[in-house]
KOLFIGU-20383 format. One line per 10 residues: for each residue x, y, z of C-alpha. Coordinates in nm, 3 decimals, always signed. Layout:
// residues N
X/Y/Z ~ ...
// end
This chain:
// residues 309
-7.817/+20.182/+5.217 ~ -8.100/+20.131/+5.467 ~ -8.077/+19.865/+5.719 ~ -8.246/+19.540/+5.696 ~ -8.464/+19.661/+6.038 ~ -8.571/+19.946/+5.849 ~ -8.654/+19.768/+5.506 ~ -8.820/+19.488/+5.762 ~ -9.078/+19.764/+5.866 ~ -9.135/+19.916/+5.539
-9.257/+19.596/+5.417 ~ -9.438/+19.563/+5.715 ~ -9.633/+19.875/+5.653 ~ -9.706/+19.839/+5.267 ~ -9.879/+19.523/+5.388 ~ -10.079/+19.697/+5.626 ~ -10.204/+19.926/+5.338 ~ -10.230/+19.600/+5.070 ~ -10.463/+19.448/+5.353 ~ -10.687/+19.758/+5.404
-10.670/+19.780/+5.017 ~ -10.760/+19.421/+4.979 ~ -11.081/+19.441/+5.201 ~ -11.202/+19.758/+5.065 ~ -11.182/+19.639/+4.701 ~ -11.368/+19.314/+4.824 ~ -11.657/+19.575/+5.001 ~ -11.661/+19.798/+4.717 ~ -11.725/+19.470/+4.450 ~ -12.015/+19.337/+4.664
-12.177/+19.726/+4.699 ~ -12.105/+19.749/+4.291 ~ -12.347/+19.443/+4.275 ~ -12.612/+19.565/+4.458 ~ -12.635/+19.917/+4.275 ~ -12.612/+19.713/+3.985 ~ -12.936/+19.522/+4.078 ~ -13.139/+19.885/+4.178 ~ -13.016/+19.975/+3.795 ~ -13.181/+19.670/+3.624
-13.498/+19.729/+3.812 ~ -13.535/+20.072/+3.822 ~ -13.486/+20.099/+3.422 ~ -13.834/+19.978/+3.345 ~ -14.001/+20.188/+3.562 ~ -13.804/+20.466/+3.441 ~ -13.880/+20.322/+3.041 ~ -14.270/+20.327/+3.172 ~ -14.297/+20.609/+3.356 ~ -14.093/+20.831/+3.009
-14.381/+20.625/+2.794 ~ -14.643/+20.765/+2.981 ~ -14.553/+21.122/+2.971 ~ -14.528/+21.087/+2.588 ~ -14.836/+20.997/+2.532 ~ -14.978/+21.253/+2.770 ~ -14.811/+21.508/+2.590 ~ -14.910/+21.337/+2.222 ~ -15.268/+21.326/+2.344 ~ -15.288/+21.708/+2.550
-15.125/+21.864/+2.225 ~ -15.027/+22.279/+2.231 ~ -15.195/+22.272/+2.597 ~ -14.838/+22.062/+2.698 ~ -14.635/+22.383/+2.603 ~ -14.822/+22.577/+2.896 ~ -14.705/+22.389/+3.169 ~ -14.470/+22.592/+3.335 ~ -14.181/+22.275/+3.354 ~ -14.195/+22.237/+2.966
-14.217/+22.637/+2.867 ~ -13.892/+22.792/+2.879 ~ -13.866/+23.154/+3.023 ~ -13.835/+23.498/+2.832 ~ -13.541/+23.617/+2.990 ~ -13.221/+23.401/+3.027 ~ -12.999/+23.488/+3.345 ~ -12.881/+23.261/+3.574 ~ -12.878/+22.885/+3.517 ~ -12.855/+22.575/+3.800
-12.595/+22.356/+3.773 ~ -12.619/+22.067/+3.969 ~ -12.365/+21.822/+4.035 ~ -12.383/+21.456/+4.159 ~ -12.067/+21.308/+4.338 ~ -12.007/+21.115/+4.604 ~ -11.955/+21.117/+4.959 ~ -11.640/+20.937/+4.990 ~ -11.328/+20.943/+4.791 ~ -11.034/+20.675/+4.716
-11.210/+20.621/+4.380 ~ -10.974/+20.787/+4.128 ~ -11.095/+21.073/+3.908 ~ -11.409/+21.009/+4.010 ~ -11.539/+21.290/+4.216 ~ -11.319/+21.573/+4.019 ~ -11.354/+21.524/+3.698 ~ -11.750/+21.610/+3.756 ~ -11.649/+21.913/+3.914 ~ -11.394/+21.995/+3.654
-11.654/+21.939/+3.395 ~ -11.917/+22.170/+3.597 ~ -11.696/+22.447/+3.599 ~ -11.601/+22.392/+3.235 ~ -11.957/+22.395/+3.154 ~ -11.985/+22.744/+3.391 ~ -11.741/+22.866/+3.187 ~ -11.940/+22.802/+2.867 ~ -12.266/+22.960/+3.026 ~ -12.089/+23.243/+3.117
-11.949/+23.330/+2.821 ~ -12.330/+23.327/+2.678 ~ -12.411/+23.583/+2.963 ~ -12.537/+23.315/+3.252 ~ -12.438/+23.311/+3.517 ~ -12.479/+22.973/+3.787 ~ -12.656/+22.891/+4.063 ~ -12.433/+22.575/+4.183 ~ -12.582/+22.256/+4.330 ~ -12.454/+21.958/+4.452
-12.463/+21.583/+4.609 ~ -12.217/+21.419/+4.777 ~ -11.979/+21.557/+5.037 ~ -11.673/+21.571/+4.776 ~ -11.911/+21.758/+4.546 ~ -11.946/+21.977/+4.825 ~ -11.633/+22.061/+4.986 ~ -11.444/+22.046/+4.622 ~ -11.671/+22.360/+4.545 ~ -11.656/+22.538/+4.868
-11.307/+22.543/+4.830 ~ -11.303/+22.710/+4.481 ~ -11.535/+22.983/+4.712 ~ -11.828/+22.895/+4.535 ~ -12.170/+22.932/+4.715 ~ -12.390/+22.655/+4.691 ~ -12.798/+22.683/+4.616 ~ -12.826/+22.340/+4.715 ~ -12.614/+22.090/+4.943 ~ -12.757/+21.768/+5.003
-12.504/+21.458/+5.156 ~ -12.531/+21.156/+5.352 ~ -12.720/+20.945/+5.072 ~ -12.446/+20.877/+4.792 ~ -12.391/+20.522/+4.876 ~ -12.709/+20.451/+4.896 ~ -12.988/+20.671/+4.731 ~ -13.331/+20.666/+4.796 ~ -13.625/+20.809/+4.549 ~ -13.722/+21.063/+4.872
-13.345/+21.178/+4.831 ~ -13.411/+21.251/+4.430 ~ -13.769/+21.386/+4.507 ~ -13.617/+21.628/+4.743 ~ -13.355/+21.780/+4.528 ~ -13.626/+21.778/+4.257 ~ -13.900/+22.007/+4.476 ~ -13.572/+22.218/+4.530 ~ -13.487/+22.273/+4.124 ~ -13.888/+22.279/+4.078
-13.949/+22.575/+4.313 ~ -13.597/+22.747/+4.186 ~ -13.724/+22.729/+3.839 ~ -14.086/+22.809/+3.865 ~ -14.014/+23.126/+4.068 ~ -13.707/+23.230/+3.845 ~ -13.466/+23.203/+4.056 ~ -13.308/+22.992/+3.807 ~ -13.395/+23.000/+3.413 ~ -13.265/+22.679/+3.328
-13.147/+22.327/+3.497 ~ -12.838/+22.128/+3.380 ~ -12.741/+21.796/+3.542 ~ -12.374/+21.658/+3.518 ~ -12.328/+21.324/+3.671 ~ -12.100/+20.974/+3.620 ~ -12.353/+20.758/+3.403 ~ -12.215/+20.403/+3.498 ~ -12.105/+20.162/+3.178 ~ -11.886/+19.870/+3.374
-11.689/+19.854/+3.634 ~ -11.377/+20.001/+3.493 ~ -11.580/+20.252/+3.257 ~ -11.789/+20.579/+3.421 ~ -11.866/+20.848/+3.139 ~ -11.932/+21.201/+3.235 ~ -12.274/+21.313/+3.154 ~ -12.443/+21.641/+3.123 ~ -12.818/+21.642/+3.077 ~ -13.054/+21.942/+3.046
-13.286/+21.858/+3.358 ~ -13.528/+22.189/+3.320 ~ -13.696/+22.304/+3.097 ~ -13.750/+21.977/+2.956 ~ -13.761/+22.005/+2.609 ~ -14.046/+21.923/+2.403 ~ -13.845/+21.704/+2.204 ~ -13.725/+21.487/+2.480 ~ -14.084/+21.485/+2.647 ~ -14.249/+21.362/+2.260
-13.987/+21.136/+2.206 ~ -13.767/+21.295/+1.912 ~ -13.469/+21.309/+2.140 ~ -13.297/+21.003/+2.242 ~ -13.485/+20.710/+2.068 ~ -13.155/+20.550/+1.938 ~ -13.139/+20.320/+2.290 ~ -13.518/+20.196/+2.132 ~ -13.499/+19.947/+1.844 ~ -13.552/+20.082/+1.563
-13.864/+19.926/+1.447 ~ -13.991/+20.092/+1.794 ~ -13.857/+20.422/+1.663 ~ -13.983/+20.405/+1.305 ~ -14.399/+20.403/+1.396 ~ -14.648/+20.467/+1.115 ~ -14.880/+20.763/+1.171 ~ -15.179/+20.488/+1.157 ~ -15.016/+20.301/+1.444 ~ -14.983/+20.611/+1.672
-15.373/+20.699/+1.590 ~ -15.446/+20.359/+1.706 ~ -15.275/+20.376/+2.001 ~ -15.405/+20.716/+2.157 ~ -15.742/+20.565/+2.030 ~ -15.699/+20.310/+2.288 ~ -15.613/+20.553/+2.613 ~ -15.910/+20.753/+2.791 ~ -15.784/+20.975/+2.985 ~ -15.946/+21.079/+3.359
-15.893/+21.360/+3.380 ~ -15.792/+21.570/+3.144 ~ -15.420/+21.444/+2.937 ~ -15.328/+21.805/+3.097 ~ -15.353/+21.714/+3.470 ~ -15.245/+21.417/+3.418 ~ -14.962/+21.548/+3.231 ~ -14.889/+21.868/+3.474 ~ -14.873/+21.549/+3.730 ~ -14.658/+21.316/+3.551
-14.417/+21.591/+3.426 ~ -14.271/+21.630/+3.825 ~ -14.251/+21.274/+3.863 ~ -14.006/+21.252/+3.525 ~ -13.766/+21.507/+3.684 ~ -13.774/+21.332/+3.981 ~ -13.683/+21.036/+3.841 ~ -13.442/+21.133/+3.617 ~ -13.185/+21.248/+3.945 ~ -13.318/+20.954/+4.098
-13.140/+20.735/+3.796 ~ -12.840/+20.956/+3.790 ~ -12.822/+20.883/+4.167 ~ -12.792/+20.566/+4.107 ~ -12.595/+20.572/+3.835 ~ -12.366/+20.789/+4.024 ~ -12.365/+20.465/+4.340 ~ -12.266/+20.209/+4.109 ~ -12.002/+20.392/+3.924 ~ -11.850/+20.525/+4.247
-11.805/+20.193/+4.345 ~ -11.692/+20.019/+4.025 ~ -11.428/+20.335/+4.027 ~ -11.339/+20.260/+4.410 ~ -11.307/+19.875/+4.341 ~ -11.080/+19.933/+4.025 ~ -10.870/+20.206/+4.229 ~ -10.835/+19.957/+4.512 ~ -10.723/+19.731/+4.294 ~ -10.479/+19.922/+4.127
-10.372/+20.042/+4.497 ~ -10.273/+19.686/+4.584 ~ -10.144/+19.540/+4.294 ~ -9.866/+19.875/+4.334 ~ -9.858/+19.756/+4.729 ~ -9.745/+19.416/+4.582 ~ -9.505/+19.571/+4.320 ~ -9.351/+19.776/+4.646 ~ -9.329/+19.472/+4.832 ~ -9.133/+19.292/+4.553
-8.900/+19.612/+4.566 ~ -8.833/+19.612/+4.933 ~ -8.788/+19.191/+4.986 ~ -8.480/+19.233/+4.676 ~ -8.339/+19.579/+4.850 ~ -8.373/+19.345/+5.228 ~ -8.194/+19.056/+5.075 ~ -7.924/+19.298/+4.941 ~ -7.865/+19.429/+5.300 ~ -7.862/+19.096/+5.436
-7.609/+19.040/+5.215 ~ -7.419/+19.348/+5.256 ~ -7.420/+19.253/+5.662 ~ -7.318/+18.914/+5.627 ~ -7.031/+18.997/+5.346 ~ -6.923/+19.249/+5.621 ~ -6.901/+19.021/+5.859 ~ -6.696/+18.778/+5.680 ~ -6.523/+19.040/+5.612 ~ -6.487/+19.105/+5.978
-6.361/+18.740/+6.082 ~ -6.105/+18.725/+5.789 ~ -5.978/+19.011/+5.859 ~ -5.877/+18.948/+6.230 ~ -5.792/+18.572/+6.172 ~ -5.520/+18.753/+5.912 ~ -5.445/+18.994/+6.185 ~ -5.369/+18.674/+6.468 ~ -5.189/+18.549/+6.249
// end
């Protein structure tokens, strides 16, 4: 049995680690708050910015399919794969299981005769993926905690230029999409081409309500009655089209923040609620050395008092 010195500095250190636990939990919860603010206000730009590039599209008609972002190429090769983690770890399954689902989703590609062009964000993103002795595209670090839209825009002009000179036939996006605090759900998205489903509105219309979704043909007459376009809906479409890509990593950067944090503050809290637990643990196993010593030495004094006498 250990001695009540050593127990004494085992509970010592555990409540070292419950106090670094403690604060980081604390820094995490306020960080979670502010990503959760960016999300509320960058959804309606997001919401205005996808309703402008439908009706673009709606209004420019077969000219949208010529735009070299919304055609998709003859030939399929290679495809990018780009990841979004985070810079930091202590936050669970948070970083690997994108990385294990990027690798699962290489796998798929593969056997379809693609191979991938890997990119990624965040350092763990990066070093998780060196290690396997993949080479990266694309690295780009330093910003997970706190993104900003020249961070998405930059990564964008990267997966823009890769695709429009085929170095890549096709974009796919896997990031954390944040739910709550204690819920981050892996997503893959199909960044590039975009589809002209997604881009018209056919894809993804059940977060609308449904009286949004269900329009009359009359209604959508009306509406591109009411838009005059200067210039044409195709430059302003060929403009607008960049600007959806960009802000589509932008919101799965921030998505990314706040779920690395609400995974970091659930971890920590886990981490000392087990500190405690440990604690508990080593106070009982002290108090049975303490009395282990003292029965000894009563043990001790009876002993020689029998032996003086």
């Amino acid at each position: 049995m250990a001695s009540q010195r050593d127990v004494k500095n085992k509970i010592a250190s555990v409540k070292n680690i419950q106090k670094i636990t403690r604060a980081m939990e604390m820094v995490a919860a306020a960080r979670l708050r502010r990503a959760e603010q960016r999300i509320a206000a960058l959804r309606p730009y997001a919401d205005a910015l996808r309703r402008m590039t439908r009706q673009a599209a709606q209004a420019a008609g077969a000219e949208a399919s010529r735009l070299p972002l919304l055609s998709e190429h003859e030939s399929q090769e290679r495809a990018g794969l780009l990841l979004v983690t985070g810079d930091r770890g202590l936050a669970g399954g948070f970083n690997s299981q994108i990385v294990r689902a990027g690798i699962r989703i290489a796998g798929e590609l593969g056997e379809t005769g693609l191979q991938s062009s890997w990119y990624a964000t965040g350092r763990r993103g990066v070093s998780s993926l060196t290690f396997r002795g993949l080479e990266l595209s694309g690295s780009y670090t330093g910003f997970a905690d706190r993104p900003a839209y020249a961070d998405a825009r930059t990564i964008a002009d990267d997966l823009i230029e890769a695709y429009i000179d085929g170095r890549v036939d096709r974009v796919e996006m896997v990031y954390n999409s944040y739910i709550s605090p204690l819920t981050q759900t892996v997503t893959h998205e199909r960044l590039l081409p975009i589809s002209q489903a997604t881009i018209s509105g056919e894809e993804n219309d059940s977060d609308e309500p449904e009286e949004r979704a269900v329009e009359s043909d009359r209604s959508k007459i009306v509406q591109r009655a009411l838009v005059n376009y200067e210039p044409d809906p195709e430059e302003i479409l060929k403009r607008l089209v960049p600007d959806y890509v960009e802000i589509s990593i932008y919101r799965a950067l921030v998505e990314s923040t706040a779920g690395f944090f609400g995974a970091q503050m659930t971890a920590m809290r886990s981490a000392s609620e087990n500190a405690g637990e440990i604690i508990t643990d080593y106070t009982l196993q002290m108090n049975r050395a303490r009395q282990a010593e003292i029965t000894q030495e009563i043990m001790e004094v009876v002993a020689g008092a029998e032996g003086l006498s």
